[in-house]
C-alpha positions in Angstrom: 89.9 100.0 43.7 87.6 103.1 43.2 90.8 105.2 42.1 94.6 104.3 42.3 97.0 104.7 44.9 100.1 106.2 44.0 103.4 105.0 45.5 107.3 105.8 45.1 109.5 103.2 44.1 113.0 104.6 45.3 115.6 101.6 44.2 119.1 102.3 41.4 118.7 98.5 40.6 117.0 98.8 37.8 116.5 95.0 37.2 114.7 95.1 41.1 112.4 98.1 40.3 111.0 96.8 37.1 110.2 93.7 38.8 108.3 95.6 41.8 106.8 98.0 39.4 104.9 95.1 37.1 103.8 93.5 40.0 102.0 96.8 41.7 100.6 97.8 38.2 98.7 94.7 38.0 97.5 95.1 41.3 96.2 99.1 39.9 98.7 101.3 41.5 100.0 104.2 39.8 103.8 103.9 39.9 106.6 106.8 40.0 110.3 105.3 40.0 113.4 107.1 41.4 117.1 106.0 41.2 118.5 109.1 42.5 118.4 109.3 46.5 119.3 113.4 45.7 115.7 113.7 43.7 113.8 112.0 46.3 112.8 114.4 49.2 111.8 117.3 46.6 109.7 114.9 44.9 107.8 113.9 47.8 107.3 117.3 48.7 106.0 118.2 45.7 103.8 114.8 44.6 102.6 113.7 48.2 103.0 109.7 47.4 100.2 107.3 49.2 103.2 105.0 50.3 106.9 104.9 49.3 109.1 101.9 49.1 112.9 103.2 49.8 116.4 101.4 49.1 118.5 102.2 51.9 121.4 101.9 49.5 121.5 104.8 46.9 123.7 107.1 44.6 124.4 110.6 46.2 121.9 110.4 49.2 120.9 107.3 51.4 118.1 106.1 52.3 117.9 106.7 56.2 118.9 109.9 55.4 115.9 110.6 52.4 113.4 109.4 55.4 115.1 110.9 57.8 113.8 114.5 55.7 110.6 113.1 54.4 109.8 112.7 58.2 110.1 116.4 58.8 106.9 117.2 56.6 105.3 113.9 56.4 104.5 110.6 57.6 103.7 109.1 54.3 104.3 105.5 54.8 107.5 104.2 54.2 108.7 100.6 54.0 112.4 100.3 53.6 114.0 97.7 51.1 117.6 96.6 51.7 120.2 93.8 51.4 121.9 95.1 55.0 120.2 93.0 57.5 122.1 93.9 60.9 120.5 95.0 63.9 122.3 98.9 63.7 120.8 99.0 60.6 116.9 98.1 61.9 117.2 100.1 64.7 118.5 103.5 62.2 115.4 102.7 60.0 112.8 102.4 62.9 114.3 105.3 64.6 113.4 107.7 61.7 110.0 106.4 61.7 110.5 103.1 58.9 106.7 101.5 59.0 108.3 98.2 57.5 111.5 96.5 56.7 111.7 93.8 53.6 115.2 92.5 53.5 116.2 91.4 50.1 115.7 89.0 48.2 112.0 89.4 48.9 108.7 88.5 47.6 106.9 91.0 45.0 103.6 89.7 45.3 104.4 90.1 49.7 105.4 93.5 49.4 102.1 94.4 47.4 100.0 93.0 49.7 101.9 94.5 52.9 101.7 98.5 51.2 97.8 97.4 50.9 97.4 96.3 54.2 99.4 99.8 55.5 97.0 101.2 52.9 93.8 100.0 54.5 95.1 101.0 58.3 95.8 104.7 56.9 92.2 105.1 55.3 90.2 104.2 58.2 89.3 105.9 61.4 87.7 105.3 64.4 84.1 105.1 65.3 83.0 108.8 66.1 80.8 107.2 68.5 83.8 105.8 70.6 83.7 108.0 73.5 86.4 106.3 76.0 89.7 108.1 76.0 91.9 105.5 74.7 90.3 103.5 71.8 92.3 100.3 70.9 90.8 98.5 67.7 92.3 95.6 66.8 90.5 94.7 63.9 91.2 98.0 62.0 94.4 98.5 64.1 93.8 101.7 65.0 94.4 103.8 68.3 92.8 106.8 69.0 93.2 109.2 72.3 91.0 111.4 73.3 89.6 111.7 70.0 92.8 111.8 67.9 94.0 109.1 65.9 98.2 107.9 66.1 99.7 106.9 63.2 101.2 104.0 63.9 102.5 101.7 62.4 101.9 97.3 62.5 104.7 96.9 64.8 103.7 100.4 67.0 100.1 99.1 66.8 100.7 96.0 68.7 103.6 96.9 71.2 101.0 99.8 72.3 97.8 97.0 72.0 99.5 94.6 74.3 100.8 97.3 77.1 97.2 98.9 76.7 95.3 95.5 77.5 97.4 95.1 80.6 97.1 97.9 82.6 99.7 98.3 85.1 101.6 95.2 84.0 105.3 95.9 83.6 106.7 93.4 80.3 110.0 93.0 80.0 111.6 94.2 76.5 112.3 90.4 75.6 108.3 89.5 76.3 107.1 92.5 73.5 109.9 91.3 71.2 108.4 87.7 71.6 105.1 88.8 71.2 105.4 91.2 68.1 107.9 88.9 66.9 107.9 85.1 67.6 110.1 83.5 64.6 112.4 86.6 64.6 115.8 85.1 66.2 118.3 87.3 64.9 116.4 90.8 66.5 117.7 91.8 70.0 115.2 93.4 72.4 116.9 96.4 72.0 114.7 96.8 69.0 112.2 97.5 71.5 113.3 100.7 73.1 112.8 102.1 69.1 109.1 101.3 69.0 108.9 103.0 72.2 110.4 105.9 71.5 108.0 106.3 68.1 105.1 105.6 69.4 106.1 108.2 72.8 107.0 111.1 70.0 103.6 110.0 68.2 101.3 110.4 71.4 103.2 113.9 72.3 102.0 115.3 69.3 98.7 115.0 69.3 99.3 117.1 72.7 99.1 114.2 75.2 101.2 112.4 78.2 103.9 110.1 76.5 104.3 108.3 80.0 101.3 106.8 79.5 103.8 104.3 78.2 105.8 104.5 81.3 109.4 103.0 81.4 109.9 100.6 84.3 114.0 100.7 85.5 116.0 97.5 85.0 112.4 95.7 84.3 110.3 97.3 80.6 107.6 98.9 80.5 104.0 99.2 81.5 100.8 100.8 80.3 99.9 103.9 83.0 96.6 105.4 82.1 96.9 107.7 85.2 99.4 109.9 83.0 96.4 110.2 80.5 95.6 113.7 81.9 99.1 114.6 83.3 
């Protein structure tokens, strides 16, 4: 790395943090720790983080609820860590705009290379040349309209990639959760109608059509590109 990325590590486990922390300093992150869900939102309004991992469980203030503010001033990226693993509790984080979910026990060496990988898709942008509205790149996984780049996140990236490819075609929630998410049993498709609702809110505010992703009744939903210019 040229220079360091700086990340928040938000966890009151003390024995977990250290063990995260050692593992991104050897990778050449710069590390800040919090145990205090209370001190959290000031300090990311304050320090502007690169990436933050967040406990859901903390003393005085939760996690949902520290993202939850964080999202009103920025959309730093923000992979949630936590030992609650039901479906209420995925569908809270990815409703305030989670870009990841790591279930504990988990993997250091995984999680470093999943906030580089996040990293990477926040650094780069589109080819200036690119002069079709809608430009899907799947290498970079990136998705720009008219110009204007969504930040999306892995799971975003891919439910809007495989709507986009199929014009017109109406999938069925249980076909995107198969497709984002083939070894996943334990995730019901409602999951779905979450990454749909992000990635709606991200294309209206960049000032465009959210029905572009159009909701088909009783069936899914379907890319429209005729709402491009509505």
């Amino acid at each position: 790395m040229t220079s360091k990325h700086h990340i928040l590590i938000v966890e009151d486990d003390y024995d977990i943090a250290e063990q995260v922390m050692l593992f991104f300093k050897a990778s050449g992150f710069d590390i800040s720790h919090i145990a205090d869900g209370a001190l959290v939102v000031d300090w990311v309004r304050e320090n502007k983080p690169e990436a933050i991992l967040m406990d859901i469980m903390l003393p005085n203030q939760d996690g949902v609820e520290c993202m939850r503010q964080i999202r009103e001033f920025s959309m730093v990226p923000i992979v949630m860590l936590t030992a609650k693993v039901s479906e209420a509790d995925r569908l809270k984080g990815l409703e305030f705009g989670a870009d990841d979910y790591v279930c504990k026990p988990f993997s250091a060496a995984e999680l470093v290379m999943r906030i580089k990988a996040i990293l990477r898709r926040c650094q780069a942008a589109p080819s200036a040349s690119q002069e079709a509205p809608i430009v899907v790149d799947v290498e970079q996984l990136i998705v720009a309209i008219k110009g204007q780049t969504l930040s999306l996140t892995k799971v975003e990236f891919d439910v809007f990639a495989m709507l986009y490819q199929a014009p017109n075609r109406v999938f069925s929630r249980q076909q995107i959760l198969d497709h984002i998410q083939p070894d996943n049993f334990d995730i019901s498709d409602r999951v779905i109608d979450s990454h749909i609702k992000n990635i709606r809110k991200k294309i209206k505010q960049i000032d465009c059509s959210p029905k572009i992703v159009e909701s088909v009744y009783g069936a899914g939903y379907r890319f429209n590109e005729q709402q491009l210019d509505a």
